[in-house]
CHARMM internal coordinates of N, CA and C (Angstrom, degrees):
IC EDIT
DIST 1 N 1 CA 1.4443
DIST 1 CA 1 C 1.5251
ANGL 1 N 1 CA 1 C 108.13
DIST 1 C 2 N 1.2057
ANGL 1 CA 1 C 2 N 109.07
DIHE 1 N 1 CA 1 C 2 N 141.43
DIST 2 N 2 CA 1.9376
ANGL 1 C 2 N 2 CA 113.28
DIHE 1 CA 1 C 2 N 2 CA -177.63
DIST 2 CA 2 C 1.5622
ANGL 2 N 2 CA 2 C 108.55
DIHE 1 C 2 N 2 CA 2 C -129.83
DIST 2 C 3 N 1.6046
ANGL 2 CA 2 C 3 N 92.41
DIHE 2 N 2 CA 2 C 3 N 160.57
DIST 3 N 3 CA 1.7600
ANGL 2 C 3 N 3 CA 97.80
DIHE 2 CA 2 C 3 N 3 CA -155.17
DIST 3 CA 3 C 1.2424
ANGL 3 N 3 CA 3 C 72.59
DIHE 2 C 3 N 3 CA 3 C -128.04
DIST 3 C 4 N 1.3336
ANGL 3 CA 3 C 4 N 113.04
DIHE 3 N 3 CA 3 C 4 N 151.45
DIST 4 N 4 CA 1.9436
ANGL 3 C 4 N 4 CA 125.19
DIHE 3 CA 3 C 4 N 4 CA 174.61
DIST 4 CA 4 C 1.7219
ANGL 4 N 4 CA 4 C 96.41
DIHE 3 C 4 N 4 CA 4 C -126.60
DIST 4 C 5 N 1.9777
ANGL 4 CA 4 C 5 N 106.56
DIHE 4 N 4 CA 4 C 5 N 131.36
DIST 5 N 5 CA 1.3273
ANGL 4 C 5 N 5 CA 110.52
DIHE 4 CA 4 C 5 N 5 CA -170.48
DIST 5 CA 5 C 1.6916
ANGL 5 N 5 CA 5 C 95.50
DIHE 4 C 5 N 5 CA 5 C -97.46
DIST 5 C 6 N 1.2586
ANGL 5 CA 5 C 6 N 130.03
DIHE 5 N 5 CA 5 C 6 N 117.33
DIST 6 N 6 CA 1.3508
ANGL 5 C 6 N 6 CA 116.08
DIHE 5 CA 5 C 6 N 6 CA -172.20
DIST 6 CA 6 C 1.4446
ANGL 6 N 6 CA 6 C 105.73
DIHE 5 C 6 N 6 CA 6 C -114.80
DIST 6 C 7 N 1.2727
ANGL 6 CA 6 C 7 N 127.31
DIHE 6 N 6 CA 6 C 7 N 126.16
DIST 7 N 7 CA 1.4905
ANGL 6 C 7 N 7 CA 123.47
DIHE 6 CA 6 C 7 N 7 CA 171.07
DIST 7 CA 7 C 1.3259
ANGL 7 N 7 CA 7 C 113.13
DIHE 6 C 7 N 7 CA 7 C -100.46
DIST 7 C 8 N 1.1505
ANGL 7 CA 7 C 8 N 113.14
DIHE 7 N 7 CA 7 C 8 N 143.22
DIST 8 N 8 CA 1.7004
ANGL 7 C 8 N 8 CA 135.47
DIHE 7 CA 7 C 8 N 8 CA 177.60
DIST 8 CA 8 C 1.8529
ANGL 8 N 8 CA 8 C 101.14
DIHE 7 C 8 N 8 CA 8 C -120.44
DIST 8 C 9 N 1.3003
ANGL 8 CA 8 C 9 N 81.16
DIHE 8 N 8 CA 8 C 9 N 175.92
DIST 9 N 9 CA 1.6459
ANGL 8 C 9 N 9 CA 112.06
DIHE 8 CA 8 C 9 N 9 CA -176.87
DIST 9 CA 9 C 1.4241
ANGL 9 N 9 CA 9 C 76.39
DIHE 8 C 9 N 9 CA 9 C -55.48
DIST 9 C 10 N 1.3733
ANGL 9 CA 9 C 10 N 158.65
DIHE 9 N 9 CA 9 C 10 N -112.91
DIST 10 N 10 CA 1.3026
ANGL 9 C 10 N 10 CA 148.34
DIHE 9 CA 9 C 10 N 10 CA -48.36
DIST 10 CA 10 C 1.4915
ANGL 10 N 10 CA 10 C 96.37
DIHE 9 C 10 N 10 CA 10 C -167.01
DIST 10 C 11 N 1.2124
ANGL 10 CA 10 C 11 N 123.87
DIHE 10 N 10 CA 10 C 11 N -10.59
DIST 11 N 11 CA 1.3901
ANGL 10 C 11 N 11 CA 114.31
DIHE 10 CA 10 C 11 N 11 CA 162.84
DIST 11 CA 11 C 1.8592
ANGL 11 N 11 CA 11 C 115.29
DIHE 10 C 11 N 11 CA 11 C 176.87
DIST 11 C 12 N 1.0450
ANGL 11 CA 11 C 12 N 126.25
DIHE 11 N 11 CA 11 C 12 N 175.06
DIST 12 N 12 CA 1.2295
ANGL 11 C 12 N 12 CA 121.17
DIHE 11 CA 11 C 12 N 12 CA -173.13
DIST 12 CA 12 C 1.7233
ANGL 12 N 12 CA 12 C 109.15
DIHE 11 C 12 N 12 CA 12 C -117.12
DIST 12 C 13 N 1.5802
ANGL 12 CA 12 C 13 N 98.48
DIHE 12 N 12 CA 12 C 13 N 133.77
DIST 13 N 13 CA 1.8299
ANGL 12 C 13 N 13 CA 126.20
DIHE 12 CA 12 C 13 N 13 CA -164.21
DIST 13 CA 13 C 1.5041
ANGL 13 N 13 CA 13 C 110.95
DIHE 12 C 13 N 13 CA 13 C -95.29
DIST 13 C 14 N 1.2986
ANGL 13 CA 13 C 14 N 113.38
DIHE 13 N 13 CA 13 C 14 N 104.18
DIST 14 N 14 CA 1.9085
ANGL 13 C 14 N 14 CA 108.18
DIHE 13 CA 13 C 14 N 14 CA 169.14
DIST 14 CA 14 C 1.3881
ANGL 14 N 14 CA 14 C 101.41
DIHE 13 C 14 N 14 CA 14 C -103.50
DIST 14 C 15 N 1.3786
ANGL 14 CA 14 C 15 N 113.83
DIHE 14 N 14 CA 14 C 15 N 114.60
DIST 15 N 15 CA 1.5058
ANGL 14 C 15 N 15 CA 118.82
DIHE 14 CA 14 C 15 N 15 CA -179.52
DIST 15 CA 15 C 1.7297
ANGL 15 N 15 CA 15 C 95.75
DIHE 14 C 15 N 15 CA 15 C -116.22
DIST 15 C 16 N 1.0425
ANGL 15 CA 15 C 16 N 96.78
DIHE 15 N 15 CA 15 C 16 N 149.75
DIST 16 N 16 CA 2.0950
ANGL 15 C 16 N 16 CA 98.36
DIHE 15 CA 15 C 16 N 16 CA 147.68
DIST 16 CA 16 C 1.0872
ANGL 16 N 16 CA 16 C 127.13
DIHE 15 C 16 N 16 CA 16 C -89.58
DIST 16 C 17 N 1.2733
ANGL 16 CA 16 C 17 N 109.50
DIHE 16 N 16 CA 16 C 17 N 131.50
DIST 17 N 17 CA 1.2296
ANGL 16 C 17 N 17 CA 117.05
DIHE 16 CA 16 C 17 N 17 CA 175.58
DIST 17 CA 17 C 1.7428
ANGL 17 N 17 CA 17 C 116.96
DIHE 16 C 17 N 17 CA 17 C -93.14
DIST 17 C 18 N 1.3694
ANGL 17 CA 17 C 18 N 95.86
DIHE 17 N 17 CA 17 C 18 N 147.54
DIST 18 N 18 CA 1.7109
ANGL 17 C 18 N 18 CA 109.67
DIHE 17 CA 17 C 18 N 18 CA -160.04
DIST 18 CA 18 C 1.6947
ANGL 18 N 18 CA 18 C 117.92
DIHE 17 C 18 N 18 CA 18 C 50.99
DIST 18 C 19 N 1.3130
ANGL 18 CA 18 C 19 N 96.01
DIHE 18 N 18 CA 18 C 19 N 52.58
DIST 19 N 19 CA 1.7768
ANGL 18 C 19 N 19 CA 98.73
DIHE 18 CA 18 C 19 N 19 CA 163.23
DIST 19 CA 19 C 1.3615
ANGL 19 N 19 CA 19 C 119.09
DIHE 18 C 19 N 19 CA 19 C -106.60
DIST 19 C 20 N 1.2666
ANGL 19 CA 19 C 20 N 132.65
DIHE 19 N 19 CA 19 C 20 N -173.09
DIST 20 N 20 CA 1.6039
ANGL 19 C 20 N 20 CA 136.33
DIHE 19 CA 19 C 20 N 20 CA -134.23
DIST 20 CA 20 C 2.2195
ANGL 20 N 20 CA 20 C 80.64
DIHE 19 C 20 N 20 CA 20 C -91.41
DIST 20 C 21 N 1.1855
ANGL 20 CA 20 C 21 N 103.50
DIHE 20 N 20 CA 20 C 21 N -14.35
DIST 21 N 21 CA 1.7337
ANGL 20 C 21 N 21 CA 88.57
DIHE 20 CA 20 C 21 N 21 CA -168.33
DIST 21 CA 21 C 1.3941
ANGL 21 N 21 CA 21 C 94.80
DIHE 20 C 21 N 21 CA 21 C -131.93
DIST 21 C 22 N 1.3203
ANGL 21 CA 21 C 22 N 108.66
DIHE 21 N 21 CA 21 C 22 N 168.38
DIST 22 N 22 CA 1.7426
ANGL 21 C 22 N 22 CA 114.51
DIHE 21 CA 21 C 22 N 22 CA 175.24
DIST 22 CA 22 C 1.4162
ANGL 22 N 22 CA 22 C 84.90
DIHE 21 C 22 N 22 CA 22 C -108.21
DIST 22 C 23 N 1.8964
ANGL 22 CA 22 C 23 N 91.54
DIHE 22 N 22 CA 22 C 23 N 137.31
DIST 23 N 23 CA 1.7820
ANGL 22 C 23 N 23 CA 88.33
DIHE 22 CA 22 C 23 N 23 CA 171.06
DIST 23 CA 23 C 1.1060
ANGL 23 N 23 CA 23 C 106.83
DIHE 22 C 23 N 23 CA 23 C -104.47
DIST 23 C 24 N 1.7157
ANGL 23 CA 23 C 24 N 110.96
DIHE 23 N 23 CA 23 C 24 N 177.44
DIST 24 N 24 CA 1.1732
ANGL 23 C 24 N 24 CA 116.91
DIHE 23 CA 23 C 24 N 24 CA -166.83
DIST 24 CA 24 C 1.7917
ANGL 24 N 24 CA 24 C 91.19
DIHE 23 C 24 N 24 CA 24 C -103.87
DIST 24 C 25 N 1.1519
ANGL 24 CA 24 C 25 N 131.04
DIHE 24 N 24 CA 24 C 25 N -176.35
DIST 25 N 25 CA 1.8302
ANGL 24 C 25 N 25 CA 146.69
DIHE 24 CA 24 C 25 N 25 CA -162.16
DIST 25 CA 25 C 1.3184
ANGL 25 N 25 CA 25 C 90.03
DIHE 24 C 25 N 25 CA 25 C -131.92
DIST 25 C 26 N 1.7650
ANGL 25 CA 25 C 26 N 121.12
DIHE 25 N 25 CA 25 C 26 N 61.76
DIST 26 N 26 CA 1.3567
ANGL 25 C 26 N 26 CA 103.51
DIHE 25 CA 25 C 26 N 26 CA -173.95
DIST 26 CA 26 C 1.7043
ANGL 26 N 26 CA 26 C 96.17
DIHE 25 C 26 N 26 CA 26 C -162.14
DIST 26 C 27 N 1.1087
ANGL 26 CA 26 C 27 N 142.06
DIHE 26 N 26 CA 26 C 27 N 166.01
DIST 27 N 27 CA 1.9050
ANGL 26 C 27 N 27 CA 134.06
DIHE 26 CA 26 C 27 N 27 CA -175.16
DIST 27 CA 27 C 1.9654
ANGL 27 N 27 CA 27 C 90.76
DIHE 26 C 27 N 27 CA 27 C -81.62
DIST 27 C 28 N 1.5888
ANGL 27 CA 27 C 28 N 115.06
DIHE 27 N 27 CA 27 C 28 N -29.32
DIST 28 N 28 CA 1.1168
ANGL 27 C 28 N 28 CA 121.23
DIHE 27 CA 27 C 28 N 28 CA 169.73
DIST 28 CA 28 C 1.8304
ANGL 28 N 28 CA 28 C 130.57
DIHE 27 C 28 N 28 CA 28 C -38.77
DIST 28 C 29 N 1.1904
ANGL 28 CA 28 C 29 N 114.25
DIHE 28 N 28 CA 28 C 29 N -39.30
DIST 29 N 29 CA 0.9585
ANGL 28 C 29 N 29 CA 135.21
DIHE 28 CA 28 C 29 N 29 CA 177.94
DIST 29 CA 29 C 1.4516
ANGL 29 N 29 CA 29 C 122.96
DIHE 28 C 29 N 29 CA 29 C -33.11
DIST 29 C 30 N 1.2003
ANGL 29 CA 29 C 30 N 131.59
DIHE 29 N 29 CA 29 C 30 N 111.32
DIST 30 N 30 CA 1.6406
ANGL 29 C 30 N 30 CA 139.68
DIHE 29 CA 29 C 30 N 30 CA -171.99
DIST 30 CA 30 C 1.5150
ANGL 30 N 30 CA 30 C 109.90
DIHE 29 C 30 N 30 CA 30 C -22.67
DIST 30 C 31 N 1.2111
ANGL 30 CA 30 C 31 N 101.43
DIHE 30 N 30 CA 30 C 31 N -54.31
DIST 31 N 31 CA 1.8986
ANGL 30 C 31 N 31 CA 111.15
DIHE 30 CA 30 C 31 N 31 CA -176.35
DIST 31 CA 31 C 1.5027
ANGL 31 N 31 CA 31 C 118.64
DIHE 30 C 31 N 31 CA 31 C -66.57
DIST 31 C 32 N 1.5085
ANGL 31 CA 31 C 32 N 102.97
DIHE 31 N 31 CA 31 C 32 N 7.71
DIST 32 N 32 CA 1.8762
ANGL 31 C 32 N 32 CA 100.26
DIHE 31 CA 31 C 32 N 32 CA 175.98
DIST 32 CA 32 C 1.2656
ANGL 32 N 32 CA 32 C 118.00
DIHE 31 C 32 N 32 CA 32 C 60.09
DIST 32 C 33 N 1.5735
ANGL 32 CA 32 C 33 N 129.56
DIHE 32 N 32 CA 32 C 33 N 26.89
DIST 33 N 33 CA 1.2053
ANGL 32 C 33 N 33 CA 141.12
DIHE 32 CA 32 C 33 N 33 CA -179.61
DIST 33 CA 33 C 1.8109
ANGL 33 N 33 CA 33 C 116.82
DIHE 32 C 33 N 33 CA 33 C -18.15
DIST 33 C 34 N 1.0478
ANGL 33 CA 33 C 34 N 120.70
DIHE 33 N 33 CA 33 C 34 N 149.81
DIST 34 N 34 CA 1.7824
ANGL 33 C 34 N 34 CA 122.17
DIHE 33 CA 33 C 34 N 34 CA -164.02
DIST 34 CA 34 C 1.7964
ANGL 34 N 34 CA 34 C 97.34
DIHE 33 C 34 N 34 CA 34 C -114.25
DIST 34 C 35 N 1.2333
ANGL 34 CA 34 C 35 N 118.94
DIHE 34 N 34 CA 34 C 35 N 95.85
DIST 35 N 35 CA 1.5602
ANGL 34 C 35 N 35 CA 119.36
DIHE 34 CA 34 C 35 N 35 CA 171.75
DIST 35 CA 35 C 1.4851
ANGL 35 N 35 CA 35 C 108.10
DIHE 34 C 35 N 35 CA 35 C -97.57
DIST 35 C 36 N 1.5875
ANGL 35 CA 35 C 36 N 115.71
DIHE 35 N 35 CA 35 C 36 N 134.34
DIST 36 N 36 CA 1.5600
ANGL 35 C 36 N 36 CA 143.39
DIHE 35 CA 35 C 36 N 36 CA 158.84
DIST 36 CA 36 C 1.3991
ANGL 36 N 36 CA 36 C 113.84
DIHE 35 C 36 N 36 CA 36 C -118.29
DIST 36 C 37 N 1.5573
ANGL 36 CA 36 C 37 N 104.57
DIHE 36 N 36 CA 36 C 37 N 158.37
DIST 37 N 37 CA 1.5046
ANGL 36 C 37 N 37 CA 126.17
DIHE 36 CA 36 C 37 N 37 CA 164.14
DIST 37 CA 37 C 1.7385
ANGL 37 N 37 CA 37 C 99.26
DIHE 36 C 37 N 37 CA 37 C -70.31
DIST 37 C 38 N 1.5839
ANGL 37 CA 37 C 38 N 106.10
DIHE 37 N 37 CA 37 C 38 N 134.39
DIST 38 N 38 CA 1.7774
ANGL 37 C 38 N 38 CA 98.66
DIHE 37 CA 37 C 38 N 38 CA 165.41
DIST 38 CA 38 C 1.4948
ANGL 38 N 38 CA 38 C 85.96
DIHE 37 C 38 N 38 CA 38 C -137.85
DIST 38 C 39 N 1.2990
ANGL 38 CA 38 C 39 N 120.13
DIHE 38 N 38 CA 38 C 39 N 168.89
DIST 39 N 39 CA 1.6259
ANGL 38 C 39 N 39 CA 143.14
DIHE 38 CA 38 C 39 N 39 CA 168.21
DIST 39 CA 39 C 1.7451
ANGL 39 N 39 CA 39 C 90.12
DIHE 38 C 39 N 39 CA 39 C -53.35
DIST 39 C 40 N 1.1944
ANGL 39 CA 39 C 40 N 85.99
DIHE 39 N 39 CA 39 C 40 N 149.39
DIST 40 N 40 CA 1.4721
ANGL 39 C 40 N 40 CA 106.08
DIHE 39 CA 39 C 40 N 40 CA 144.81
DIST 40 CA 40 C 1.6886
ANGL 40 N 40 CA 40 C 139.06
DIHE 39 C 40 N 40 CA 40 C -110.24
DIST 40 C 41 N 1.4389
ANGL 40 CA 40 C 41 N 109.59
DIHE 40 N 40 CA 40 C 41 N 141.67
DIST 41 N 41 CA 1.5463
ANGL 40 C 41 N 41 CA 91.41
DIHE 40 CA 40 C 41 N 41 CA -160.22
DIST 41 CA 41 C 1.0025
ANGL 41 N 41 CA 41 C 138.23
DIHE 40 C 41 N 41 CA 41 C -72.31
DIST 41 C 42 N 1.1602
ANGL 41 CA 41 C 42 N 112.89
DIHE 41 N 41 CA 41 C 42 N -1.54
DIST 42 N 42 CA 1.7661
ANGL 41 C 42 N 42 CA 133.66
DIHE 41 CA 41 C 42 N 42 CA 166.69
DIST 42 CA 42 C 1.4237
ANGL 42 N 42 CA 42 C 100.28
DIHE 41 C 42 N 42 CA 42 C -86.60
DIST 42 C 43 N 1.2202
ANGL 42 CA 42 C 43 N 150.36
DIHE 42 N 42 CA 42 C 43 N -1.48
DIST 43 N 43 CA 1.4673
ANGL 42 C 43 N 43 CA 143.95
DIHE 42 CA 42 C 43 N 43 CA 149.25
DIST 43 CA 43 C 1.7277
ANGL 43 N 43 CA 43 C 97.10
DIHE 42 C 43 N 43 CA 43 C 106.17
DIST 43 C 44 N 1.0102
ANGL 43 CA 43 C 44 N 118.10
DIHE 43 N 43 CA 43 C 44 N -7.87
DIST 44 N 44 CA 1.6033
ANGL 43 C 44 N 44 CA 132.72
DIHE 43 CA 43 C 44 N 44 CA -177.73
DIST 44 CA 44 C 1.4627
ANGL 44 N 44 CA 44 C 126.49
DIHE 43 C 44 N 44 CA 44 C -62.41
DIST 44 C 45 N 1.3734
ANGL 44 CA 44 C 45 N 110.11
DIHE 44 N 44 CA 44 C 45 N 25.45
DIST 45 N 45 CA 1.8305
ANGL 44 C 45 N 45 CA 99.22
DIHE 44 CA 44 C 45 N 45 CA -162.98
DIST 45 CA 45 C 1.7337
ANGL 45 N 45 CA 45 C 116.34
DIHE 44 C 45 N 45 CA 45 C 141.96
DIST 45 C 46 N 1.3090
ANGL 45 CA 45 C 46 N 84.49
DIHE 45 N 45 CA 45 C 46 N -144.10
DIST 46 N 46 CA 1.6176
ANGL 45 C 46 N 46 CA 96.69
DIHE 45 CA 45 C 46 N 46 CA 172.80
DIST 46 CA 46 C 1.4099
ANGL 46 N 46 CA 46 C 102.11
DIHE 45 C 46 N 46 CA 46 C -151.34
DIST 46 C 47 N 1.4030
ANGL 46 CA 46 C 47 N 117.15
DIHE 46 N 46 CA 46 C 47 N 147.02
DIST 47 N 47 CA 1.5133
ANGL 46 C 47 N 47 CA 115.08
DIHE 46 CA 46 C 47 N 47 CA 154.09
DIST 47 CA 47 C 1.2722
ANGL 47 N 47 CA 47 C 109.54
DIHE 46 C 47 N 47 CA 47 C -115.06
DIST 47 C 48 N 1.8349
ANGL 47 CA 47 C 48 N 136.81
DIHE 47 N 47 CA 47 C 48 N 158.93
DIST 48 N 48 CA 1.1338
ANGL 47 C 48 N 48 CA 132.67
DIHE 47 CA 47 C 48 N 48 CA 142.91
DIST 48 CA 48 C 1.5334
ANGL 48 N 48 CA 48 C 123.07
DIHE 47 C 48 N 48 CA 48 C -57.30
DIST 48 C 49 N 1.4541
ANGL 48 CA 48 C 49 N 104.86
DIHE 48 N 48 CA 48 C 49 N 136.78
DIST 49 N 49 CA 1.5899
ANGL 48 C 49 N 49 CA 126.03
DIHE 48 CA 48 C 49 N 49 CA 169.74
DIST 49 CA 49 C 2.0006
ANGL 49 N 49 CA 49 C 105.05
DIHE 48 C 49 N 49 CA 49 C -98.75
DIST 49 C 50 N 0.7353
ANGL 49 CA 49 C 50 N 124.78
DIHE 49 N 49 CA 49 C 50 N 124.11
DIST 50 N 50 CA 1.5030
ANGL 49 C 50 N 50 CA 139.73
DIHE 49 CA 49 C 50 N 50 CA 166.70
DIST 50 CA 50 C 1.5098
ANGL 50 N 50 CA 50 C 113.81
DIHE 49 C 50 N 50 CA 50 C -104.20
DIST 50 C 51 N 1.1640
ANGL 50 CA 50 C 51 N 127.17
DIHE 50 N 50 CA 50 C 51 N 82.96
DIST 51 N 51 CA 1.5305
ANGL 50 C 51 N 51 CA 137.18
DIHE 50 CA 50 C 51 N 51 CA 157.62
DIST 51 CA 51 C 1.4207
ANGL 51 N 51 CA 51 C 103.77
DIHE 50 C 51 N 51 CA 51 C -72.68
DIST 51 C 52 N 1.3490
ANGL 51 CA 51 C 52 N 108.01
DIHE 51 N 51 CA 51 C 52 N 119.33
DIST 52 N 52 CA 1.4235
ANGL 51 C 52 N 52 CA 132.38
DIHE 51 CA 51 C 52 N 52 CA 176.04
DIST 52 CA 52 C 1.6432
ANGL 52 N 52 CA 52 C 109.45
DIHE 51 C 52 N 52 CA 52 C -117.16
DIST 52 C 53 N 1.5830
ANGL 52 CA 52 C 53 N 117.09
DIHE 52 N 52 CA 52 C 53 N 120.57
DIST 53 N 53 CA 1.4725
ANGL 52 C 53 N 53 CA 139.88
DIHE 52 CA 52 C 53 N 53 CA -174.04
DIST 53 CA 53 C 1.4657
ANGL 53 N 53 CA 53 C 95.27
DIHE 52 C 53 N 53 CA 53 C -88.10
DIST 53 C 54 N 1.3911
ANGL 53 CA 53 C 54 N 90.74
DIHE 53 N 53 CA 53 C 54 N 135.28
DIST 54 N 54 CA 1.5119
ANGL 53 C 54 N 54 CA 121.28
DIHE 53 CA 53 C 54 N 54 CA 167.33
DIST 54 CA 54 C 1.4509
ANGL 54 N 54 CA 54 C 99.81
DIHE 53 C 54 N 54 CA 54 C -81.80
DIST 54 C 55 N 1.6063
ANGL 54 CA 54 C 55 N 92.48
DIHE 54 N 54 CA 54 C 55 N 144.59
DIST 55 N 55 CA 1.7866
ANGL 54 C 55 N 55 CA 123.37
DIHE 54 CA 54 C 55 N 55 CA 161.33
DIST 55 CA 55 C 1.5325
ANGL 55 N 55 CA 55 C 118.68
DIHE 54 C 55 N 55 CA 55 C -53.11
DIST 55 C 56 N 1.4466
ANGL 55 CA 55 C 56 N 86.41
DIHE 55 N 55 CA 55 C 56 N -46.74
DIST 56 N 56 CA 1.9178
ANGL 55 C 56 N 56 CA 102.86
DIHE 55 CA 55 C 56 N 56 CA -170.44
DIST 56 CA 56 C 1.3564
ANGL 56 N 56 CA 56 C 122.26
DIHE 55 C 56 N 56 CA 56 C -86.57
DIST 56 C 57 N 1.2773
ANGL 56 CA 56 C 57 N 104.92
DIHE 56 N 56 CA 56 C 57 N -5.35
DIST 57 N 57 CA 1.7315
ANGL 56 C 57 N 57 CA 117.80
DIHE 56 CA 56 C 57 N 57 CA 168.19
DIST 57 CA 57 C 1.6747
ANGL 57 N 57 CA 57 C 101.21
DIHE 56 C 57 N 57 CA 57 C 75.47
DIST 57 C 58 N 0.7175
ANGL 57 CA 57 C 58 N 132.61
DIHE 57 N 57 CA 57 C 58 N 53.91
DIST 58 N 58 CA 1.4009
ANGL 57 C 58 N 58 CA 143.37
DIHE 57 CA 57 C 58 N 58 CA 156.60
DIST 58 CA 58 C 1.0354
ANGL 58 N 58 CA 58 C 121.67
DIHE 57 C 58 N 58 CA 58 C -18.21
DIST 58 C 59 N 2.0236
ANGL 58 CA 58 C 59 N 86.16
DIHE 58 N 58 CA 58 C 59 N -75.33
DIST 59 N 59 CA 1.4788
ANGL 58 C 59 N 59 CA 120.31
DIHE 58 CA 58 C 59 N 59 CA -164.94
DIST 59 CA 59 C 2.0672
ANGL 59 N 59 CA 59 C 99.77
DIHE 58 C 59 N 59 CA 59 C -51.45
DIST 59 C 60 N 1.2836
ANGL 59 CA 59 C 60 N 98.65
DIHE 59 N 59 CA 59 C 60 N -51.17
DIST 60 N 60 CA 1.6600
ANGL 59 C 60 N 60 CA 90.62
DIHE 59 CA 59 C 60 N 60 CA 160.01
DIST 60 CA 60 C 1.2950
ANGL 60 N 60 CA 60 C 143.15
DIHE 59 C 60 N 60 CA 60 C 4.17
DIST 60 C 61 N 1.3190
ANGL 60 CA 60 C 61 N 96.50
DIHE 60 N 60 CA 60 C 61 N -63.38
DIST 61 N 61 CA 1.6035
ANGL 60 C 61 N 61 CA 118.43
DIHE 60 CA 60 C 61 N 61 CA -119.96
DIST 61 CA 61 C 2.0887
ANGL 61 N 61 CA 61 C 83.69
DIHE 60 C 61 N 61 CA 61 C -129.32
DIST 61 C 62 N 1.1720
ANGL 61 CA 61 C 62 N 105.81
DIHE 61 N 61 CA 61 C 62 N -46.35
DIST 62 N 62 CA 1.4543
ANGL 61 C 62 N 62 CA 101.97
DIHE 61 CA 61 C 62 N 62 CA 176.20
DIST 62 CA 62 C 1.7899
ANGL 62 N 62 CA 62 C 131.79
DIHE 61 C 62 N 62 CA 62 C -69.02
DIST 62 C 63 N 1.2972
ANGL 62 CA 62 C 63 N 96.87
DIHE 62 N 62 CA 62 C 63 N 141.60
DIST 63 N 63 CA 1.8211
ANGL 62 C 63 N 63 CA 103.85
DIHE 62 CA 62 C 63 N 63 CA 178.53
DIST 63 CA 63 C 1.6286
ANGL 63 N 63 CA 63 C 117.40
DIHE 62 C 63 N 63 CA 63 C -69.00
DIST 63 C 64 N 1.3153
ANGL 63 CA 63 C 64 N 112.59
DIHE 63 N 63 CA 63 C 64 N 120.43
DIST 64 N 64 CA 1.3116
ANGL 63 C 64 N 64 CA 131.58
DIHE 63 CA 63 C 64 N 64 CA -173.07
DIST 64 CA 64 C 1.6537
ANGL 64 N 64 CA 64 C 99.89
DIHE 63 C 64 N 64 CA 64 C -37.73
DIST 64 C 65 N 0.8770
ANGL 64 CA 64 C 65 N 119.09
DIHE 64 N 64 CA 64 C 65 N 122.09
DIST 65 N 65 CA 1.8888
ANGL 64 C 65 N 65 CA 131.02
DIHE 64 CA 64 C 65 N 65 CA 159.40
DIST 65 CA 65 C 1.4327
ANGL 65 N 65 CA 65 C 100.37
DIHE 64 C 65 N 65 CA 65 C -9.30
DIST 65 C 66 N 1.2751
ANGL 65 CA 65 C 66 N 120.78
DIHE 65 N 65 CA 65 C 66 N -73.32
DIST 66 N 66 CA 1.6401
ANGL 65 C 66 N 66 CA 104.76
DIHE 65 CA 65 C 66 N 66 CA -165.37
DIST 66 CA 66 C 1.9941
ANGL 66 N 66 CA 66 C 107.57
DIHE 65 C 66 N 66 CA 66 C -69.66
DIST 66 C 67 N 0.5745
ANGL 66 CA 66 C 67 N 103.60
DIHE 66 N 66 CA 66 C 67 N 51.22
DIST 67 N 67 CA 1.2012
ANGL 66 C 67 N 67 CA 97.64
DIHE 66 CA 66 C 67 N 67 CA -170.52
DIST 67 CA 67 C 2.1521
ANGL 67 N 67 CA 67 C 102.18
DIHE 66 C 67 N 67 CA 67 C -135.46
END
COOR INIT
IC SEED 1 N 1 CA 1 C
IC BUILD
């Protein structure tokens, strides 16, 4: 299963790709998307992060990062 990191003007989008819905690039989005403050990488601020939940439960089903 694959996650696409998409940046916009105004903040950065983790959607899945090929799940049961097309999402929308918006907090609107069917899946109730999860927004935080993160650093920015130039040390300048903050940008928004938008974690967007899959239909198909993925998150489930996938091996923890360190792994």
């Amino acid at each position: 299963m694959q996650w696409l990191a998409q940046d916009t003007d105004h903040d950065t989008q983790v959607l899945p790709l090929h799940d049961a819905i097309q999402h929308s690039m918006d907090d609107d989005c069917l899946c109730g998307p999860h927004s935080e403050t993160v650093p920015r990488a130039d040390g300048k601020g903050t940008n928004w992060l938008v974690i967007h939940h899959s239909l198909d439960g993925r998150e489930y089903h996938e091996p923890p990062e360190s792994e």
